[in-house]
MARNU-329901 format. One record per residue (C-alpha): x, y, z; residue number from 1; residue in three letters. Coordinates in steps of 0.001 Angstrom, whole numbers, padded with zeros to 6 digits. Example, Ala and Ser with C-alpha at 12.3 -4.5 7.8 and 13.67 -1.06 7.14 Angstrom:
2
SITE       u       v       w  nr rest
SITE  012300 -004500  007800   1  ALA
SITE  013670 -001060  007140   2  SER
% end
This chain:
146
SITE       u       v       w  nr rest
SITE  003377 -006246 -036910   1  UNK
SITE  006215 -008449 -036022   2  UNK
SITE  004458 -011307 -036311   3  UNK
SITE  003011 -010417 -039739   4  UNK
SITE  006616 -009968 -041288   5  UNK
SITE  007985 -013299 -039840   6  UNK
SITE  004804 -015020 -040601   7  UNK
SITE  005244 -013572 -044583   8  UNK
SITE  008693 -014578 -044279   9  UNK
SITE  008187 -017892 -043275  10  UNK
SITE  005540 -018026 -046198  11  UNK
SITE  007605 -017212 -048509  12  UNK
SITE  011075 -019248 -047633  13  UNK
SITE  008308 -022300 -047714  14  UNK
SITE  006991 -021221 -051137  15  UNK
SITE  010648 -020804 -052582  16  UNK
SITE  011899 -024316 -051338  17  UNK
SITE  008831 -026072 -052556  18  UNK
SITE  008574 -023900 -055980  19  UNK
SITE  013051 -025291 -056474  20  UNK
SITE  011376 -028858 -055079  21  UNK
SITE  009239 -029563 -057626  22  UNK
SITE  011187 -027609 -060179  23  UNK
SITE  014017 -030687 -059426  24  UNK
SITE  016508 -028425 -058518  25  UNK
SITE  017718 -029512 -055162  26  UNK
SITE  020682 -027158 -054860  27  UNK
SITE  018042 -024287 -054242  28  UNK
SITE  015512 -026206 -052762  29  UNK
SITE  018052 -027224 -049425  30  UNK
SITE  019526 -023557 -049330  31  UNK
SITE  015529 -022243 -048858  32  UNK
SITE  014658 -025135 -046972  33  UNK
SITE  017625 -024347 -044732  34  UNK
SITE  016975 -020637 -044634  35  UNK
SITE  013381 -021222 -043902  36  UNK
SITE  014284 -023374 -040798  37  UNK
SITE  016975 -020799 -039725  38  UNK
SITE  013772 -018170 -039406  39  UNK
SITE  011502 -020403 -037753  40  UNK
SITE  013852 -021912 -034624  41  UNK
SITE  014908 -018072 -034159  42  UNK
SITE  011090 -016434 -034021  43  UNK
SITE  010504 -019814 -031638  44  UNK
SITE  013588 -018367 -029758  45  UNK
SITE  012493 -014936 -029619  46  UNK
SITE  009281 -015749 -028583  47  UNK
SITE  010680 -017898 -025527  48  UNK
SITE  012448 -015041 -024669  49  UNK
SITE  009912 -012164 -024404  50  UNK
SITE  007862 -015009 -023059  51  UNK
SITE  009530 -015746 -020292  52  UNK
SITE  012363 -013723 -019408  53  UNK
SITE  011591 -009897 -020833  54  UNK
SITE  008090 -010146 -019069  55  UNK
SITE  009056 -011843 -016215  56  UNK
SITE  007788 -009394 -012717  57  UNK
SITE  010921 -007702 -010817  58  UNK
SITE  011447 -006001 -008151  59  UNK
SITE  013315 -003581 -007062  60  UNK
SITE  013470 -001013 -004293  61  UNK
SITE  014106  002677 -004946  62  UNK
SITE  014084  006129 -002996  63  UNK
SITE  012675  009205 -004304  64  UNK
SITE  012574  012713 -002670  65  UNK
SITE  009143  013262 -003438  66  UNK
SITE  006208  011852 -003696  67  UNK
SITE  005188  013797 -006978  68  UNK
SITE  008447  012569 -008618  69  UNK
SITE  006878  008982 -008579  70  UNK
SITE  003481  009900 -009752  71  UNK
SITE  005465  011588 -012642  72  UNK
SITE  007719  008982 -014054  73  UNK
SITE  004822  006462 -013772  74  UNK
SITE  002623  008655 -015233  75  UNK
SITE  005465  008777 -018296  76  UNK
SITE  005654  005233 -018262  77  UNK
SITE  001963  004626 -018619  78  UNK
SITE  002213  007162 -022170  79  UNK
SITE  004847  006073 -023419  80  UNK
SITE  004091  001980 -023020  81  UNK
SITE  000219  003070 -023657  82  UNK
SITE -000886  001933 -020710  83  UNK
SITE -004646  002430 -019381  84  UNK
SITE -004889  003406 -015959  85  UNK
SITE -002879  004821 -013328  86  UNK
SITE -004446  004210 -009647  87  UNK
SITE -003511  006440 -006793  88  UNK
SITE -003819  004513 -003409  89  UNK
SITE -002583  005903  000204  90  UNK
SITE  000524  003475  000079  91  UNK
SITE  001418  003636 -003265  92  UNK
SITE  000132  003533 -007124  93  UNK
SITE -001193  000526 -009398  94  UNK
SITE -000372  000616 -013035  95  UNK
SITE -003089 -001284 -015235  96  UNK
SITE -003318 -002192 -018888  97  UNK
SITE -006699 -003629 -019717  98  UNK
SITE -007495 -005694 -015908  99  UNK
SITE -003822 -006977 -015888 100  UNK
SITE -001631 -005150 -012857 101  UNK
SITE  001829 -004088 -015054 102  UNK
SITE  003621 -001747 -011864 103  UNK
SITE  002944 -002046 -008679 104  UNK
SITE  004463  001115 -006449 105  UNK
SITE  004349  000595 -002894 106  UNK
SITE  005973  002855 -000311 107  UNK
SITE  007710  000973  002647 108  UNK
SITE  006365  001815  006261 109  UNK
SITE  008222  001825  009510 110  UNK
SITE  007027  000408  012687 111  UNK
SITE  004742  002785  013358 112  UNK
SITE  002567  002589  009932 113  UNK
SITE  004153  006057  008638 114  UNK
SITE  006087  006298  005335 115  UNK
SITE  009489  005031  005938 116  UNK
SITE  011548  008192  005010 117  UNK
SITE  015434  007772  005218 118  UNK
SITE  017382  011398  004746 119  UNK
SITE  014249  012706  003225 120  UNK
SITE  013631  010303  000923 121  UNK
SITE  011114  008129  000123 122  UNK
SITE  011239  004412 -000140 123  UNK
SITE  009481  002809 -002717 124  UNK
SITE  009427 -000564 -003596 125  UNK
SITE  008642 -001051 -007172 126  UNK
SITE  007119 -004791 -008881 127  UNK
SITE  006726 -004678 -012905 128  UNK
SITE  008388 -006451 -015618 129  UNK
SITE  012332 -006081 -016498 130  UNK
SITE  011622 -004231 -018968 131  UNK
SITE  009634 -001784 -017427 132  UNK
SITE  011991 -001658 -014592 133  UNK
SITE  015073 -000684 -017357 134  UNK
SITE  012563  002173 -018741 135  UNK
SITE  012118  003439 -014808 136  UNK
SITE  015885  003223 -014326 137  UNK
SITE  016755  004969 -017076 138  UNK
SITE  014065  008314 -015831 139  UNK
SITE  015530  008057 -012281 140  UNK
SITE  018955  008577 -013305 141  UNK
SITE  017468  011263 -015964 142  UNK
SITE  016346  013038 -012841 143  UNK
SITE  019176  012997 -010548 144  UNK
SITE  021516  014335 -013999 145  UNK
SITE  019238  017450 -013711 146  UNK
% end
């Protein structure tokens, strides 16, 4: 959808500056011409950054009290970003949408091959994009405020 407005946008700045260009009226035709380049380095920059920063994989490493409470906020993660398929494994979940691997939920193991638990807690450590990670934050620290 976002690409469809800039895309118009971009049409339209382009159609305005030529329209003033051939019209002779150069006043109008550099304003347009200007505000038409404005739009296009920004979407390049905006696409550079979702690109490569907003989608880059994290990690972090968090601790839960129960096992369930990971299943849940993953399970509200995969709704509310629509994505496809949430895999239960003995170590951890996988988070899919389409083939591609978005969260990847691991629990840490001591020595012995057990689940590392530290005063009751679980440790998890958690790989998925920044953004992702914010979203997972944010239901965490929804959880403890309860």
């Amino acid at each position: 959808m976002l690409r469809k407005i800039t895309l118009t946008i971009i049409s339209v700045l382009s159609a305005l500056t030529l329209f003033f260009l051939l019209k002779g009226d150069t006043k109008y035709a550099i304003t347009f011409g200007f505000l038409d380049l404005t739009v296009i380095v920004f979407s390049i920059l905006v696409w550079f950054n979702d690109k490569y920063y907003n989608e880059q994989i994290s990690e972090r490493i968090v601790s839960f009290p129960k096992k369930e409470m990971i299943k849940d906020i993953l399970q509200k993660q995969a709704n509310m970003l629509r994505f496809d398929k949430v895999e239960e494994l003995p170590d951890g979940y996988k988070v899919y949408k389409g083939k591609q691997l978005v969260i990847d939920a691991t629990f840490e193991k001591d020595e012995n091959g057990n689940l590392l638990q530290i005063d009751g807690k679980y440790i998890v450590k958690l790989k998925a994009p920044e953004y992702v990670l914010h979203n997972i934050d944010n239901e965490i620290w929804s959880h403890i405020g309860k």
